[in-house]
N, CA, C and O atoms as a MOPAC input file, in Angstrom:
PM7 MOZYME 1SCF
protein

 N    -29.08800 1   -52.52000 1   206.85800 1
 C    -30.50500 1   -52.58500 1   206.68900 1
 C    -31.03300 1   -53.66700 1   207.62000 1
 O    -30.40600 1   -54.72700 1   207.62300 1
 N    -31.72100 1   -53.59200 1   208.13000 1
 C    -32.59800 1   -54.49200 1   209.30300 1
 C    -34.48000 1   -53.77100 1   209.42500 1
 O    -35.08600 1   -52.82000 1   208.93100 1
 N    -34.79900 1   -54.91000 1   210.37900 1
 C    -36.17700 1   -55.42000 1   210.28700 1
 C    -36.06700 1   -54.06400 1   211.06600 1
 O    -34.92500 1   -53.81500 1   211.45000 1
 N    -37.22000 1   -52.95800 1   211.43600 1
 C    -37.44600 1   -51.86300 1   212.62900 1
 C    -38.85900 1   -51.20700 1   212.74200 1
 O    -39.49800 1   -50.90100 1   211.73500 1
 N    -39.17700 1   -51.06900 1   213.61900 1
 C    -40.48100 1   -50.35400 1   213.92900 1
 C    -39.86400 1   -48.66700 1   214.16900 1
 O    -38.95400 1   -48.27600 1   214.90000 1
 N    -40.71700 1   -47.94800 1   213.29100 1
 C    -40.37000 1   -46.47900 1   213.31200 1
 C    -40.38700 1   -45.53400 1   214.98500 1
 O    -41.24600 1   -45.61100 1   215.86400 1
 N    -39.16400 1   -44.72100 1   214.96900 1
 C    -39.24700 1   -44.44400 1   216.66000 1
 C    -39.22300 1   -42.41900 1   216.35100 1
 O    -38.88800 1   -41.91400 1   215.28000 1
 N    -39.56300 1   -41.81200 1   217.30600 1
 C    -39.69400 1   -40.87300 1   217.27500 1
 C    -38.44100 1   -39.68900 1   216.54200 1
 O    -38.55600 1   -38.48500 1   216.31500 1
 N    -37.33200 1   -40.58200 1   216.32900 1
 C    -35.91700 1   -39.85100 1   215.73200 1
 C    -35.71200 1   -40.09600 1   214.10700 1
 O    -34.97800 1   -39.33500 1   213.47700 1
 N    -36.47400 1   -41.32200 1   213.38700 1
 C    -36.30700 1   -41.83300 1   212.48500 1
 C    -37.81200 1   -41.09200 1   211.70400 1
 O    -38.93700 1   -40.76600 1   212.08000 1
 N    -37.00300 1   -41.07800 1   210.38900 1
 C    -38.11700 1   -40.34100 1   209.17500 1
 C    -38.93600 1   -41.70700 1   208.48300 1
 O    -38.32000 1   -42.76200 1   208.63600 1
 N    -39.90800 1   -41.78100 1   207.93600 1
 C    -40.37500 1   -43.08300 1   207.62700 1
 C    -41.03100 1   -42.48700 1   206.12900 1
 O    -41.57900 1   -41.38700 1   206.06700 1
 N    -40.89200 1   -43.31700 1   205.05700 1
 C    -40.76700 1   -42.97400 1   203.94300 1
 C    -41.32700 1   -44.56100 1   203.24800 1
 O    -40.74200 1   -45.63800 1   203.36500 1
 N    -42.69700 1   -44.28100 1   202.47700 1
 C    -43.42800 1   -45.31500 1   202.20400 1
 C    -43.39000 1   -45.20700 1   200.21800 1
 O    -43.91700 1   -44.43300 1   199.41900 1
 N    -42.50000 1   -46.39700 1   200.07300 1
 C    -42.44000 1   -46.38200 1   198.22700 1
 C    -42.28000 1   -47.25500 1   198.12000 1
 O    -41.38500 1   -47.93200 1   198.62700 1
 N    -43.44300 1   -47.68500 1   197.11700 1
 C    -43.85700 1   -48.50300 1   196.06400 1
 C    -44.22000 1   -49.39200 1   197.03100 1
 O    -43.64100 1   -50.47800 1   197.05800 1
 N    -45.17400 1   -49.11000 1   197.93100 1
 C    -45.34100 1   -50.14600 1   199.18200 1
 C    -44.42300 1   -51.24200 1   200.01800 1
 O    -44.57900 1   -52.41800 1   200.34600 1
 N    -43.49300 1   -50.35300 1   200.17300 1
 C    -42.32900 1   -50.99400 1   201.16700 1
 C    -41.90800 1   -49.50000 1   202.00300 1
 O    -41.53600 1   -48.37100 1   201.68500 1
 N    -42.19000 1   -50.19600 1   203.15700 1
 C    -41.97800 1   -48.88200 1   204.64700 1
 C    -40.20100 1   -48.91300 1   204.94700 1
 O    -39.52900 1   -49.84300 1   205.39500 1
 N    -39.84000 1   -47.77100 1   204.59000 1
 C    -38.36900 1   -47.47500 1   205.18300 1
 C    -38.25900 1   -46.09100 1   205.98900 1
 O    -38.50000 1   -44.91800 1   205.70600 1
 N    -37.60600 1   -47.01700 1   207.54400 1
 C    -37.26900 1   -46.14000 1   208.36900 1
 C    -35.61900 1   -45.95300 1   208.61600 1
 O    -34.83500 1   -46.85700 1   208.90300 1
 N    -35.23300 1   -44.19700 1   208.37900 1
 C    -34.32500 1   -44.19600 1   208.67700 1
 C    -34.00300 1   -43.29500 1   209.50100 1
 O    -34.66200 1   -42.26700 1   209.34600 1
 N    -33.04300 1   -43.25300 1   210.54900 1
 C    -32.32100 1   -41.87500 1   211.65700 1
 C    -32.84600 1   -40.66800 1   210.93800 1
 O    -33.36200 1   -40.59200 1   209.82300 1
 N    -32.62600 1   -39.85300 1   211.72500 1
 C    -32.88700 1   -38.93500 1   211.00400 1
 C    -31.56400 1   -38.23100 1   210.83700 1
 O    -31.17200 1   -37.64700 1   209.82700 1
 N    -30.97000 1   -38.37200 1   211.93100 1
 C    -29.31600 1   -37.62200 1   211.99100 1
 C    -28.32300 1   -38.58300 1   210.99400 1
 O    -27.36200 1   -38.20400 1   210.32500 1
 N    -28.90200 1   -40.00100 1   211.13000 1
 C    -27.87600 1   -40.52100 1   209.83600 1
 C    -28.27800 1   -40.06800 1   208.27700 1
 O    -27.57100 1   -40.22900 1   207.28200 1
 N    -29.55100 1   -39.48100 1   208.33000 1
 C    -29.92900 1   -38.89900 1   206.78300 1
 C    -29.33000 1   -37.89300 1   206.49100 1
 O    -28.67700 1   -37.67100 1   205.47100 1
 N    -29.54000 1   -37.17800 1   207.44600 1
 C    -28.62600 1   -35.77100 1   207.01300 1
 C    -27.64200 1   -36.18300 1   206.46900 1
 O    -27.56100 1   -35.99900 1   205.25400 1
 N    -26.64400 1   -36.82300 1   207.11200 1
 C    -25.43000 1   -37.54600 1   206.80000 1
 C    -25.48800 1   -38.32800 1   205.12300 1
 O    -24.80600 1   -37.98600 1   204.15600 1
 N    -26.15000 1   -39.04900 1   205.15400 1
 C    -26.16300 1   -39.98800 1   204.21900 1
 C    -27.24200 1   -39.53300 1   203.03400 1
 O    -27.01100 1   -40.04000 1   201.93700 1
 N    -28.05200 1   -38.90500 1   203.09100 1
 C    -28.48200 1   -38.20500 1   201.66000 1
 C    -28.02200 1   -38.14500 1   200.47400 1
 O    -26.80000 1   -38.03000 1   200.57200 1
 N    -28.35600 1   -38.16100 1   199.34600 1
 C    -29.39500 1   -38.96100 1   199.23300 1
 C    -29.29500 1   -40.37200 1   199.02000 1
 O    -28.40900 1   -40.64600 1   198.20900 1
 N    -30.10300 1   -41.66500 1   199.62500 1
 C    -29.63900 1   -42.89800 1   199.78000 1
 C    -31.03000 1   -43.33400 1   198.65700 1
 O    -32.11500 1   -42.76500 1   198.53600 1
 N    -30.54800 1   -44.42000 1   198.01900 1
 C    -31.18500 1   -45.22200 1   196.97000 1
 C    -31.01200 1   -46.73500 1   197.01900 1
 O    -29.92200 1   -47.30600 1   197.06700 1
 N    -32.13700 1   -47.28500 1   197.00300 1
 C    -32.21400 1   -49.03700 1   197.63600 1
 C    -32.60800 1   -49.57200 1   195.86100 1
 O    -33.45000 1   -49.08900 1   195.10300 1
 N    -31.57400 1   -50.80100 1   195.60100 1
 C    -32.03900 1   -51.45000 1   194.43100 1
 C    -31.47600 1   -52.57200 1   194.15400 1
 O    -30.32800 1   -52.91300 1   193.86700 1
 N    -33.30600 1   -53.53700 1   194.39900 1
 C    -33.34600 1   -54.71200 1   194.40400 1
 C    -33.23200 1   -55.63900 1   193.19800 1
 O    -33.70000 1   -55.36300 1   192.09300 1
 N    -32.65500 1   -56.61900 1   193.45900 1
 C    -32.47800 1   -57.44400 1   192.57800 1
 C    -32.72400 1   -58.84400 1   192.64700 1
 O    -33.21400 1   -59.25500 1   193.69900 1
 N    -32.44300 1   -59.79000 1   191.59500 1
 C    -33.18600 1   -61.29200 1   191.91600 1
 C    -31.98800 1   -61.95800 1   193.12000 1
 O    -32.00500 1   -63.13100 1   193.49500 1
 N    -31.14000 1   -61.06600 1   193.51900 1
 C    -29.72100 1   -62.08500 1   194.30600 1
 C    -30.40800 1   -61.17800 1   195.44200 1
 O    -29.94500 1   -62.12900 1   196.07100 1
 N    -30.87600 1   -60.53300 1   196.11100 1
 C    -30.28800 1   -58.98500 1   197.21000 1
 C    -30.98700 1   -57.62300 1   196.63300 1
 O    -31.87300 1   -57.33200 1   195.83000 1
 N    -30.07600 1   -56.95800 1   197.50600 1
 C    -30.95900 1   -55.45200 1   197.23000 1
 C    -29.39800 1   -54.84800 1   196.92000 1
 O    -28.50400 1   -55.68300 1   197.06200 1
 N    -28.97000 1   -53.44600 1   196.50000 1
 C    -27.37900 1   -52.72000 1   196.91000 1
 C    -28.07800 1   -51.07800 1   197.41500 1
 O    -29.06100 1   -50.46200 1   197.00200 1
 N    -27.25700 1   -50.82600 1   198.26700 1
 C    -27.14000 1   -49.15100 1   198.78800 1
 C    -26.14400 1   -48.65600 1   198.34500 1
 O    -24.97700 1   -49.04800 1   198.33100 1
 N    -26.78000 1   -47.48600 1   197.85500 1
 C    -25.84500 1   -46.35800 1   197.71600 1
 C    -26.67600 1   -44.99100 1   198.22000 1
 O    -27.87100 1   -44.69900 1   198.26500 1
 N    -25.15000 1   -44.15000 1   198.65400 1
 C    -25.60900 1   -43.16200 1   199.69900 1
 C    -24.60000 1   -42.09900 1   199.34500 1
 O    -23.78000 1   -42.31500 1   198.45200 1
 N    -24.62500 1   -40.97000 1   199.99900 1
 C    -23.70400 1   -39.69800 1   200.29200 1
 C    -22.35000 1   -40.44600 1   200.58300 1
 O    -21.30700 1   -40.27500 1   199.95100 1
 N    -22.56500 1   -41.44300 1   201.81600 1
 C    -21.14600 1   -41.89500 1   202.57500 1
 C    -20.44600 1   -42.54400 1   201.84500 1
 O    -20.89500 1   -43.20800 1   200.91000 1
 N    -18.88000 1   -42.44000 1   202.23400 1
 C    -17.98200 1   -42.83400 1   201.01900 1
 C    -17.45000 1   -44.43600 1   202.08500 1
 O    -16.42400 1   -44.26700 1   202.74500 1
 N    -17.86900 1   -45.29800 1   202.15400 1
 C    -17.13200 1   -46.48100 1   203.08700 1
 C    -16.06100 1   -47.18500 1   201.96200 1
 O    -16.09000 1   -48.41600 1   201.97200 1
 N    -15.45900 1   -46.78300 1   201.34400 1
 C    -14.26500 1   -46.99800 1   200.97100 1
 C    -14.45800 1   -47.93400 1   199.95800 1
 O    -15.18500 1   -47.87600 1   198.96600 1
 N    -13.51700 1   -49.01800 1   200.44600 1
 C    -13.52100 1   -50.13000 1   198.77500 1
 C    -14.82200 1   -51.49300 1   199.09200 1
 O    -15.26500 1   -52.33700 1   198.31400 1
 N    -15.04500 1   -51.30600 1   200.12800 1
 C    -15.92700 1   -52.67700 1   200.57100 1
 C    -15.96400 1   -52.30600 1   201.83500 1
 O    -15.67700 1   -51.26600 1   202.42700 1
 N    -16.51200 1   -53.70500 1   202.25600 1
 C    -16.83400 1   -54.19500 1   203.79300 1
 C    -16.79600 1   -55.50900 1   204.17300 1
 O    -17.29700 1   -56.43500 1   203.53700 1
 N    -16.12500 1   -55.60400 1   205.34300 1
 C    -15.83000 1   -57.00500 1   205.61300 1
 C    -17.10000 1   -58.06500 1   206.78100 1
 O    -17.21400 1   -59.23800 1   207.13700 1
 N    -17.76900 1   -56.84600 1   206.98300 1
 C    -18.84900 1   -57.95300 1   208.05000 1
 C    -20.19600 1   -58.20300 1   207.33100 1
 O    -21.20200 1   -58.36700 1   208.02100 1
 N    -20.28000 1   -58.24700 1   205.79900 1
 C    -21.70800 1   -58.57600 1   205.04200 1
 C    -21.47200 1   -59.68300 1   204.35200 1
 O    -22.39000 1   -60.31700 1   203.83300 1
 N    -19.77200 1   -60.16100 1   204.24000 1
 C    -19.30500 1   -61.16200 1   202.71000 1
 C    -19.68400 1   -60.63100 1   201.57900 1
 O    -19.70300 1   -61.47300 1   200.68100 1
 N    -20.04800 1   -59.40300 1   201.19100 1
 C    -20.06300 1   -58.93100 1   199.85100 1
 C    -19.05400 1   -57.50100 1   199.91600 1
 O    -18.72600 1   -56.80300 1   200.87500 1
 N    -18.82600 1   -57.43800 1   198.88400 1
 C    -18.03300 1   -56.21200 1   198.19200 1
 C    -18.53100 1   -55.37900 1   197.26700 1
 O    -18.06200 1   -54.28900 1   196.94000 1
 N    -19.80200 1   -56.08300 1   196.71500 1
 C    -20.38500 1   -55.39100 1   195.84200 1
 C    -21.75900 1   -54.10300 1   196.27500 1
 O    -22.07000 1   -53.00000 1   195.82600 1
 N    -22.25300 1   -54.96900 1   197.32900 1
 C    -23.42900 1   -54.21300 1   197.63000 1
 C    -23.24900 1   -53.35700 1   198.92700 1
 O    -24.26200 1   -52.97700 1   199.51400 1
 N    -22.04600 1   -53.04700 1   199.38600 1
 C    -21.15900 1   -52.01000 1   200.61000 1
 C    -21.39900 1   -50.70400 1   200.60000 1
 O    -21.18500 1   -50.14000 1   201.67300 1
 N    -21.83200 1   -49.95800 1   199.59600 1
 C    -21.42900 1   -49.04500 1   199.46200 1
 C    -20.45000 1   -48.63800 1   198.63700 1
 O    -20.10100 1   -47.45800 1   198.62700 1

């Protein structure tokens, strides 16, 4: 997740007044994706299976 200005390939999707732009070819892929924030962070979850974690965020919890 990062800061982005919407580009002609990316779908842009406005809820609860927060603008999210995403690929459009990674949506297909990743459908359906759900953002949920909390008082620490936000966590994603998506279609994609990235296994047990991830090592370049320092969390394990909010990876996927």
């Amino acid at each position: 997740m990062a800061l982005d200005e919407p580009k002609a390939t990316d779908d842009v999707f406005d809820i609860e007044g927060f603008q999210y732009i995403v690929d459009k070819d990674f949506m297909q892929k990743a459908n359906p994706i759900k953002v949920d924030f909390s008082e620490i962070g936000f966590k994603l979850d998506c279609a994609i299976d990235f296994g047990a974690g991830c090592s370049g965020c320092g969390s394990t919890s909010t990876c996927g």
